[in-house]
PDB file of N, H, CA, C and O in Angstrom:
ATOM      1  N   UNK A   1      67.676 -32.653-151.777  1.00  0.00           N
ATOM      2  CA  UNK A   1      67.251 -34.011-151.609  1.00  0.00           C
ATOM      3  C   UNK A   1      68.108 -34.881-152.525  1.00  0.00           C
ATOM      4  O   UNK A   1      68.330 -34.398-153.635  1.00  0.00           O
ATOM      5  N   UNK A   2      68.656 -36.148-152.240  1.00  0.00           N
ATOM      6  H   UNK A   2      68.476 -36.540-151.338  1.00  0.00           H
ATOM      7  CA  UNK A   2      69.524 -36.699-152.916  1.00  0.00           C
ATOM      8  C   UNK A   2      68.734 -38.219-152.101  1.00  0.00           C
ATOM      9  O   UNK A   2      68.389 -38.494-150.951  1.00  0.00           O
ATOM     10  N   UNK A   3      68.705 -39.091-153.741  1.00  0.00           N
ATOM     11  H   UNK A   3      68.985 -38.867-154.675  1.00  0.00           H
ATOM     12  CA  UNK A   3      68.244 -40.702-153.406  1.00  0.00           C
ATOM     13  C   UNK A   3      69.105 -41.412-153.486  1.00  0.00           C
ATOM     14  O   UNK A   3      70.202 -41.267-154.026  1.00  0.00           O
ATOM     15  N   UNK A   4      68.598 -42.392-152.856  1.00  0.00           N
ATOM     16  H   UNK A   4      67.707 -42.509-152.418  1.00  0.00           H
ATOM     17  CA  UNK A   4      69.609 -43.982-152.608  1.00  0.00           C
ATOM     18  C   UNK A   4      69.232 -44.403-153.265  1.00  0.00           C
ATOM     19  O   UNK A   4      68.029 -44.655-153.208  1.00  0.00           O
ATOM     20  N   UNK A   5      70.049 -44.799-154.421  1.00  0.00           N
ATOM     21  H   UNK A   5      71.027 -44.594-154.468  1.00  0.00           H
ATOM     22  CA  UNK A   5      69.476 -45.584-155.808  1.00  0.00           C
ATOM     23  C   UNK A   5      69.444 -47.192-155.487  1.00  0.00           C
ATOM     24  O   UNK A   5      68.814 -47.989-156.183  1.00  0.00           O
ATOM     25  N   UNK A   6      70.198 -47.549-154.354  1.00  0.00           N
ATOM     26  H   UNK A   6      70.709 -46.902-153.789  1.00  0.00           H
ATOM     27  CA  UNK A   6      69.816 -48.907-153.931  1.00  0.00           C
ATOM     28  C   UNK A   6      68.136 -49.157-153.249  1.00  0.00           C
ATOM     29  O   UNK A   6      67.711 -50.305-153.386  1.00  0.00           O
ATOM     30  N   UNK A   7      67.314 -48.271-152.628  1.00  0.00           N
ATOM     31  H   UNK A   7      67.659 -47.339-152.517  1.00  0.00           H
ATOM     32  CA  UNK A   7      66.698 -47.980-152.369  1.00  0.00           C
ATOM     33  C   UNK A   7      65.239 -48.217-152.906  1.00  0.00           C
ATOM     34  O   UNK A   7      64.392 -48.965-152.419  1.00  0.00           O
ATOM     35  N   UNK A   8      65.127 -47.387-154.056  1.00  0.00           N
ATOM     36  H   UNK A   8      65.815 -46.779-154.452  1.00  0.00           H
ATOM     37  CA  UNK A   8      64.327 -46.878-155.031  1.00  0.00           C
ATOM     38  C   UNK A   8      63.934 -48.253-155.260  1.00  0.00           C
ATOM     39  O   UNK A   8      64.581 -49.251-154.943  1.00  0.00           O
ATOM     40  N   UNK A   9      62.220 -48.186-156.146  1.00  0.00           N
ATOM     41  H   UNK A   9      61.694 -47.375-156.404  1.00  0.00           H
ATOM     42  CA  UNK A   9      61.458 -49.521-156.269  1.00  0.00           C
ATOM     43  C   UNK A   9      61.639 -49.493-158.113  1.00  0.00           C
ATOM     44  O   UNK A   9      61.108 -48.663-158.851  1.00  0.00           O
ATOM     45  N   UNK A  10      62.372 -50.433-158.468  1.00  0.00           N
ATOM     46  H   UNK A  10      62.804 -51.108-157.869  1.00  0.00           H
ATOM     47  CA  UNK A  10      62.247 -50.912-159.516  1.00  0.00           C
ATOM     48  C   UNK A  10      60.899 -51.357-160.499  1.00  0.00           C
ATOM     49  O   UNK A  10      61.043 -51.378-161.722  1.00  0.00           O
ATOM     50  N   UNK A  11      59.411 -51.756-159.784  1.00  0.00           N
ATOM     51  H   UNK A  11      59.294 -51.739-158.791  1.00  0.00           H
ATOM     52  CA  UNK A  11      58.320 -51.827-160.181  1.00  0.00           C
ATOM     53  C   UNK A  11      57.406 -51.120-160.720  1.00  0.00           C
ATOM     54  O   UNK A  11      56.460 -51.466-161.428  1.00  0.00           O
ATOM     55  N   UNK A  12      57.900 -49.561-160.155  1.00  0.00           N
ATOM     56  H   UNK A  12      58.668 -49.280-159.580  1.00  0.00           H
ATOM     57  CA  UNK A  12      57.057 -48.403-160.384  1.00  0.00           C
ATOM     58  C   UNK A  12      57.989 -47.310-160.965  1.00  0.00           C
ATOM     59  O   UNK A  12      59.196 -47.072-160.925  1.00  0.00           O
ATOM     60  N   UNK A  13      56.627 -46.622-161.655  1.00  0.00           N
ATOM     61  H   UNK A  13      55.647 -46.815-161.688  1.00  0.00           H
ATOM     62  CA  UNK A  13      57.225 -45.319-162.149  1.00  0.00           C
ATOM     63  C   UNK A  13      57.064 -44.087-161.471  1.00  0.00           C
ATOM     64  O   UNK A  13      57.710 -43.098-161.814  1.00  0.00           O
ATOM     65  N   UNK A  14      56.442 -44.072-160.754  1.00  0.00           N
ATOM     66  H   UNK A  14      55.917 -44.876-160.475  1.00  0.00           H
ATOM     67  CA  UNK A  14      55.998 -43.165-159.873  1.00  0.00           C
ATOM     68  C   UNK A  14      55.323 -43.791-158.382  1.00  0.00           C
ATOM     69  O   UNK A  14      54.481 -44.676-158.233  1.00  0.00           O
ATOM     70  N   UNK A  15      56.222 -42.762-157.125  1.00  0.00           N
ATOM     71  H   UNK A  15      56.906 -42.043-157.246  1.00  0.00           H
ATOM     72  CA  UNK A  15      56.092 -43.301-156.088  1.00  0.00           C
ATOM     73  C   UNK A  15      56.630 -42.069-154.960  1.00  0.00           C
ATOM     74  O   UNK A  15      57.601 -41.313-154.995  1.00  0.00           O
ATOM     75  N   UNK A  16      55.614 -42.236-154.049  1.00  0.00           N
ATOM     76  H   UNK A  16      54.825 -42.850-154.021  1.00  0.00           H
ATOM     77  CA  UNK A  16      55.735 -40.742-152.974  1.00  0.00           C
ATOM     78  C   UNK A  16      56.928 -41.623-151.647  1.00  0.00           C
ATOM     79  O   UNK A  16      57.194 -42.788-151.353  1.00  0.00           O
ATOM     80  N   UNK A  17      57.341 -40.271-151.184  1.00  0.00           N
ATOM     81  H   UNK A  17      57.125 -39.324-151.423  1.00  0.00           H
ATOM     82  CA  UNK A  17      58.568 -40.430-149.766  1.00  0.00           C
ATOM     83  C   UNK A  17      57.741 -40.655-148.797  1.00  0.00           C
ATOM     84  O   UNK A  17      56.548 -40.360-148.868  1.00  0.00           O
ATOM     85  N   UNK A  18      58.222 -41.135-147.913  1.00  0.00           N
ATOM     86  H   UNK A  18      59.191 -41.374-147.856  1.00  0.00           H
ATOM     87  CA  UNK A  18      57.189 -41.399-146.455  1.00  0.00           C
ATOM     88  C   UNK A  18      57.460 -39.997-145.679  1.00  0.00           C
ATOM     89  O   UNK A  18      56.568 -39.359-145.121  1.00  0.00           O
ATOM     90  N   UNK A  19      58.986 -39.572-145.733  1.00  0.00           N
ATOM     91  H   UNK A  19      59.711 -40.091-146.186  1.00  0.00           H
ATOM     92  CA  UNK A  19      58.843 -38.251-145.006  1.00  0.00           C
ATOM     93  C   UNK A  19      58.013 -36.944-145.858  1.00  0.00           C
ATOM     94  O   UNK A  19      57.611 -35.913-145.319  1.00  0.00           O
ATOM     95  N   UNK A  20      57.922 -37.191-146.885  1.00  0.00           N
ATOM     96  H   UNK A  20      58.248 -38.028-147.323  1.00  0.00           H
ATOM     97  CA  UNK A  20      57.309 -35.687-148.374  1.00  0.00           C
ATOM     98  C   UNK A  20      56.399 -36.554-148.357  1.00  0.00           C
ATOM     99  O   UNK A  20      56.560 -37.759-148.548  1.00  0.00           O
ATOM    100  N   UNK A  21      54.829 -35.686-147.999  1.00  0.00           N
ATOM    101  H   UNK A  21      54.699 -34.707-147.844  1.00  0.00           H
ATOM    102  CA  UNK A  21      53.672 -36.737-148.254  1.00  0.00           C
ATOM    103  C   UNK A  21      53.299 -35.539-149.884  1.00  0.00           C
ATOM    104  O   UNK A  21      52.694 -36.065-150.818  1.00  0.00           O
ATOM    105  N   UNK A  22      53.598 -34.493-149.970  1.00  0.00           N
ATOM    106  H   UNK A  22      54.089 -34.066-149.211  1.00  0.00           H
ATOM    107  CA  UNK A  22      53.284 -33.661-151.092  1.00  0.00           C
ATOM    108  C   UNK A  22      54.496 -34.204-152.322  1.00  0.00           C
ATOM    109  O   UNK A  22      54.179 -34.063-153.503  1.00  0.00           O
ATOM    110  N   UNK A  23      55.613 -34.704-152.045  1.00  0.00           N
ATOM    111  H   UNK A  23      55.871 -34.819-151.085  1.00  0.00           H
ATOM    112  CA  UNK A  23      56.436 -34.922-153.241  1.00  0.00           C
ATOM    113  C   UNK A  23      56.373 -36.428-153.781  1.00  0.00           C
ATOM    114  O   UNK A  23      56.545 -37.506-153.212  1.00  0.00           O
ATOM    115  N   UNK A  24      56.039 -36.063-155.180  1.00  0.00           N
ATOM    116  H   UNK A  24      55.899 -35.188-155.642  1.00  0.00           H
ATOM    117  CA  UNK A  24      56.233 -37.566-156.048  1.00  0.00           C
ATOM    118  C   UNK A  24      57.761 -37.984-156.624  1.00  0.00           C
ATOM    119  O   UNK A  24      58.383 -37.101-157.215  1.00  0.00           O
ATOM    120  N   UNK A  25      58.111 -38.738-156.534  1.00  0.00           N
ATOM    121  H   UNK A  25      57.606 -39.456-156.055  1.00  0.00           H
ATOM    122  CA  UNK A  25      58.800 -39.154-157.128  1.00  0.00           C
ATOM    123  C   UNK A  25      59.187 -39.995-158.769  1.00  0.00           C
ATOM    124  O   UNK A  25      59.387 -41.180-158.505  1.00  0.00           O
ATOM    125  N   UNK A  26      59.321 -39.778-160.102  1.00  0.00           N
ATOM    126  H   UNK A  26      59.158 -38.815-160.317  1.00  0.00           H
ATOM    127  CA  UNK A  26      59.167 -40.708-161.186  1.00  0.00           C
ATOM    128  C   UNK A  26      59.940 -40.521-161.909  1.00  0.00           C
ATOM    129  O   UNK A  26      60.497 -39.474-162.240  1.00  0.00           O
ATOM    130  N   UNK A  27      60.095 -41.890-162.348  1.00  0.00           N
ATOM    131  H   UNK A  27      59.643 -42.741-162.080  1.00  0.00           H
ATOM    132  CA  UNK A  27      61.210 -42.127-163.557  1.00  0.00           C
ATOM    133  C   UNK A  27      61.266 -41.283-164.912  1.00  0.00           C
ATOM    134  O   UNK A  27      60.296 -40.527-164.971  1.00  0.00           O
ATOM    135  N   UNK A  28      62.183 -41.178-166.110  1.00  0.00           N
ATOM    136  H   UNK A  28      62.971 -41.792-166.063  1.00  0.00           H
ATOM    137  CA  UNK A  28      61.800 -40.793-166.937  1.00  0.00           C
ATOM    138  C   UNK A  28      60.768 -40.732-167.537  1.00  0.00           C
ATOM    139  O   UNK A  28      60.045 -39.781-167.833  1.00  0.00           O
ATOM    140  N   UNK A  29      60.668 -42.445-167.827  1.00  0.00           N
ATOM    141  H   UNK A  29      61.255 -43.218-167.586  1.00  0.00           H
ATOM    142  CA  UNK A  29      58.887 -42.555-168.389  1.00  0.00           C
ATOM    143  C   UNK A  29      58.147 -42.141-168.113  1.00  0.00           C
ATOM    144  O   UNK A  29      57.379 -41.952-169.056  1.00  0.00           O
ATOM    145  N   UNK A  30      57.703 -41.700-166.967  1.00  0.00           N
ATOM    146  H   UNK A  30      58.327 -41.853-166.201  1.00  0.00           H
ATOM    147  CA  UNK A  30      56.609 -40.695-166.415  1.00  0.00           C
ATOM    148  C   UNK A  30      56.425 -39.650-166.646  1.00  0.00           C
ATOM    149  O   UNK A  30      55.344 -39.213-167.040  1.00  0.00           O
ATOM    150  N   UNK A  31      57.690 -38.834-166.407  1.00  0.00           N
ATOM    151  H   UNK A  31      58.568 -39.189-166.087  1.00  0.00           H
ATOM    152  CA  UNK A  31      57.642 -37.908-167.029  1.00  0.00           C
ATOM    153  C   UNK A  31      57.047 -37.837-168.409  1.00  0.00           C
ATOM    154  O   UNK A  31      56.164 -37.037-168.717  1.00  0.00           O
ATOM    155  N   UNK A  32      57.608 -38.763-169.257  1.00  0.00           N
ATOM    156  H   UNK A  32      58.326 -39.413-169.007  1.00  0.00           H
ATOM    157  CA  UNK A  32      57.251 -38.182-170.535  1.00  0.00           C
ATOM    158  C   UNK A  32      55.880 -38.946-170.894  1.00  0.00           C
ATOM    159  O   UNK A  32      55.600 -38.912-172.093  1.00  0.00           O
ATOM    160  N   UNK A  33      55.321 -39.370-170.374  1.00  0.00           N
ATOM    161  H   UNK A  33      55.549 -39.398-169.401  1.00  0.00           H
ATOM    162  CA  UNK A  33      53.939 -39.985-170.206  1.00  0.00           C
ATOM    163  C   UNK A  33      53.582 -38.741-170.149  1.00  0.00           C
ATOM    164  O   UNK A  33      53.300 -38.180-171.208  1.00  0.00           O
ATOM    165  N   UNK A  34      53.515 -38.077-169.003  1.00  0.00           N
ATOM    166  H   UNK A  34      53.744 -38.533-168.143  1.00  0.00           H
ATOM    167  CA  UNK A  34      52.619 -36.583-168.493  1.00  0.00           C
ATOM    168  C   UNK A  34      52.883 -35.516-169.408  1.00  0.00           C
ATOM    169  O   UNK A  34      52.085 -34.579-169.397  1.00  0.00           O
ATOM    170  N   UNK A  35      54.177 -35.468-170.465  1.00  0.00           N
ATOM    171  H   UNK A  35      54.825 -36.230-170.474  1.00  0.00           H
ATOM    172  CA  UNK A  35      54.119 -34.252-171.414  1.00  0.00           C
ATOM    173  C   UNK A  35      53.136 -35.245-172.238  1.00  0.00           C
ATOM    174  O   UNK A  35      51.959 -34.901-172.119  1.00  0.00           O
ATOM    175  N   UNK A  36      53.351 -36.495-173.115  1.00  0.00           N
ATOM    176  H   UNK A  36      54.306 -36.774-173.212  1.00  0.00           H
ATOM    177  CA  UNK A  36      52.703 -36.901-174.057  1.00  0.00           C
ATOM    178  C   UNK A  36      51.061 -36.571-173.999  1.00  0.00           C
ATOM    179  O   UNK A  36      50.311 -36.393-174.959  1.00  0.00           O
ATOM    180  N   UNK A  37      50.772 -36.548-172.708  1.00  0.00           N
ATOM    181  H   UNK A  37      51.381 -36.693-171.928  1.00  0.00           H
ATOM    182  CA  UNK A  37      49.409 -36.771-172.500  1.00  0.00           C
ATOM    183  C   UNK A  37      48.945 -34.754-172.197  1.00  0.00           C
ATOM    184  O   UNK A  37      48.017 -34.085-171.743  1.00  0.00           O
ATOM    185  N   UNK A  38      49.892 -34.616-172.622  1.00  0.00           N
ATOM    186  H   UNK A  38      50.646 -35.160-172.991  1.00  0.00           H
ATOM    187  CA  UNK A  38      49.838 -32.732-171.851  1.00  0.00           C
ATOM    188  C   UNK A  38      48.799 -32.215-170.472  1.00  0.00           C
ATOM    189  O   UNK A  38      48.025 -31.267-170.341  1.00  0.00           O
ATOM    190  N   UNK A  39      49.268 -33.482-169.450  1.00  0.00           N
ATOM    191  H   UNK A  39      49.896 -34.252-169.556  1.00  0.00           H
ATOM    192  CA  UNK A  39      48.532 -33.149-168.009  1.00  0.00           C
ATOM    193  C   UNK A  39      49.506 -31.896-167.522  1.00  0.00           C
ATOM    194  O   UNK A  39      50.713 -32.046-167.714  1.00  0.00           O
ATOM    195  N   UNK A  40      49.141 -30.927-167.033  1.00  0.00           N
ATOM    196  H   UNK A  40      48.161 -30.805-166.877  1.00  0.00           H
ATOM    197  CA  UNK A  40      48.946 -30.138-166.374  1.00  0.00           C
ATOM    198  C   UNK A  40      48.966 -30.063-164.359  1.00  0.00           C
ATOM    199  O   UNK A  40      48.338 -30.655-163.481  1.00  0.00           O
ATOM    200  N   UNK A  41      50.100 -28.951-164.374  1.00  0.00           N
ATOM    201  H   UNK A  41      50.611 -28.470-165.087  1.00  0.00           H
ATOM    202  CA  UNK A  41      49.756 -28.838-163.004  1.00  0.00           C
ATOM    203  C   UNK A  41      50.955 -29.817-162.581  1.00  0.00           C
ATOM    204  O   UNK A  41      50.710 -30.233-161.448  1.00  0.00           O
ATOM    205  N   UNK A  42      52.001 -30.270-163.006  1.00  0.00           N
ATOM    206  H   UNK A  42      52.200 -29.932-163.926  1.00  0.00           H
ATOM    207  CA  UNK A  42      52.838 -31.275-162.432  1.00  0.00           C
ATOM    208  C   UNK A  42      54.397 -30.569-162.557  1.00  0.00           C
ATOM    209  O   UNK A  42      54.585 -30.200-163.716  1.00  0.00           O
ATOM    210  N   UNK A  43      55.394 -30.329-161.784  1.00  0.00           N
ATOM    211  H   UNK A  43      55.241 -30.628-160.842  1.00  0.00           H
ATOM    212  CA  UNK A  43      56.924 -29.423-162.291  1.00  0.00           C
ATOM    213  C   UNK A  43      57.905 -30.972-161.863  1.00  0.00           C
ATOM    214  O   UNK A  43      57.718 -31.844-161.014  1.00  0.00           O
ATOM    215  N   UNK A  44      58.878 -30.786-162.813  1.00  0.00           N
ATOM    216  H   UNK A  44      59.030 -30.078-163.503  1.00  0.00           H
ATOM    217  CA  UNK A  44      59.869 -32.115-162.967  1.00  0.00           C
ATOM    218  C   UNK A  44      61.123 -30.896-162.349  1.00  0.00           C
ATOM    219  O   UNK A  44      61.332 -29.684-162.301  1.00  0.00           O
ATOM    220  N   UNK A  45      61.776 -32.343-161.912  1.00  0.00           N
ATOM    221  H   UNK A  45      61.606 -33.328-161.951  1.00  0.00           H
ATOM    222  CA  UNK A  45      62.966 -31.310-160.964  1.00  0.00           C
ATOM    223  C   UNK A  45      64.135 -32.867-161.294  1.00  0.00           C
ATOM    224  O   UNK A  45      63.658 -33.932-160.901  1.00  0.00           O
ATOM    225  N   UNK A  46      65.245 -32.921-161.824  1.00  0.00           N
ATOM    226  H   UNK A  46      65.632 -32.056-162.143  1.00  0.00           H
ATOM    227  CA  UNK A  46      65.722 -33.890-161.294  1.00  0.00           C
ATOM    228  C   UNK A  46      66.524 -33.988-160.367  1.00  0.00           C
ATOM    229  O   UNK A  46      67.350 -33.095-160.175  1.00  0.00           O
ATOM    230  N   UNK A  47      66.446 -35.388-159.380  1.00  0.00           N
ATOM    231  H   UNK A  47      65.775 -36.114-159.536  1.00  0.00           H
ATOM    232  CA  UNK A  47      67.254 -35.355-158.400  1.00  0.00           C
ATOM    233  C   UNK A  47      68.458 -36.215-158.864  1.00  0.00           C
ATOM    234  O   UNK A  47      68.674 -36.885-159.874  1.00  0.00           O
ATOM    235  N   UNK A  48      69.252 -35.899-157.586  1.00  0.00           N
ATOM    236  H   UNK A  48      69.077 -35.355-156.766  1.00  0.00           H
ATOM    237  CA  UNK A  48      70.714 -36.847-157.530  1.00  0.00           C
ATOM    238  C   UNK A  48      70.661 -37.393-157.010  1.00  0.00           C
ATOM    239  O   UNK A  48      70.104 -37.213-155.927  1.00  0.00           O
ATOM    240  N   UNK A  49      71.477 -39.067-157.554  1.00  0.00           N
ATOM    241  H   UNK A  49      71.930 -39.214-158.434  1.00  0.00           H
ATOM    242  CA  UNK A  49      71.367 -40.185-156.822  1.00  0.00           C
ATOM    243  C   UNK A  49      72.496 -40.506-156.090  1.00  0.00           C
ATOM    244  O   UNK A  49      73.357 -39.676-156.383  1.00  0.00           O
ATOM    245  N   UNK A  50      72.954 -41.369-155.215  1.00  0.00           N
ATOM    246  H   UNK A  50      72.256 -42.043-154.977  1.00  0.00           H
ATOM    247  CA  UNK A  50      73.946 -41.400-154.613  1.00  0.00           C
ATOM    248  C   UNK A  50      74.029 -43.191-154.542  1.00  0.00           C
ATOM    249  O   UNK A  50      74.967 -43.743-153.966  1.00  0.00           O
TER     250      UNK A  50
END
């Protein structure tokens, strides 16, 4: 999977694909929101942008 960084919503940190109703999408901050907060149950993958 590779994103269109023209694309992507500048407003949010986290935000799902219309075709992946199971995949989230989020910025760094999110990520490290979800270690800070040690939620559980979430795997970080990064993608490439194009």
């Amino acid at each position: 999977m590779i994103l269109d960084k023209d694309s992507l919503p500048t407003h949010a940190d986290v935000f799902c694909l219309a075709n992946f109703a199971t995949v989230l999408v989020g910025t760094q901050r999110f990520k490290e929101a979800v270690q800070c907060l040690r939620l559980e149950g979430l795997l970080f993958h990064e993608l490439p942008l194009r």
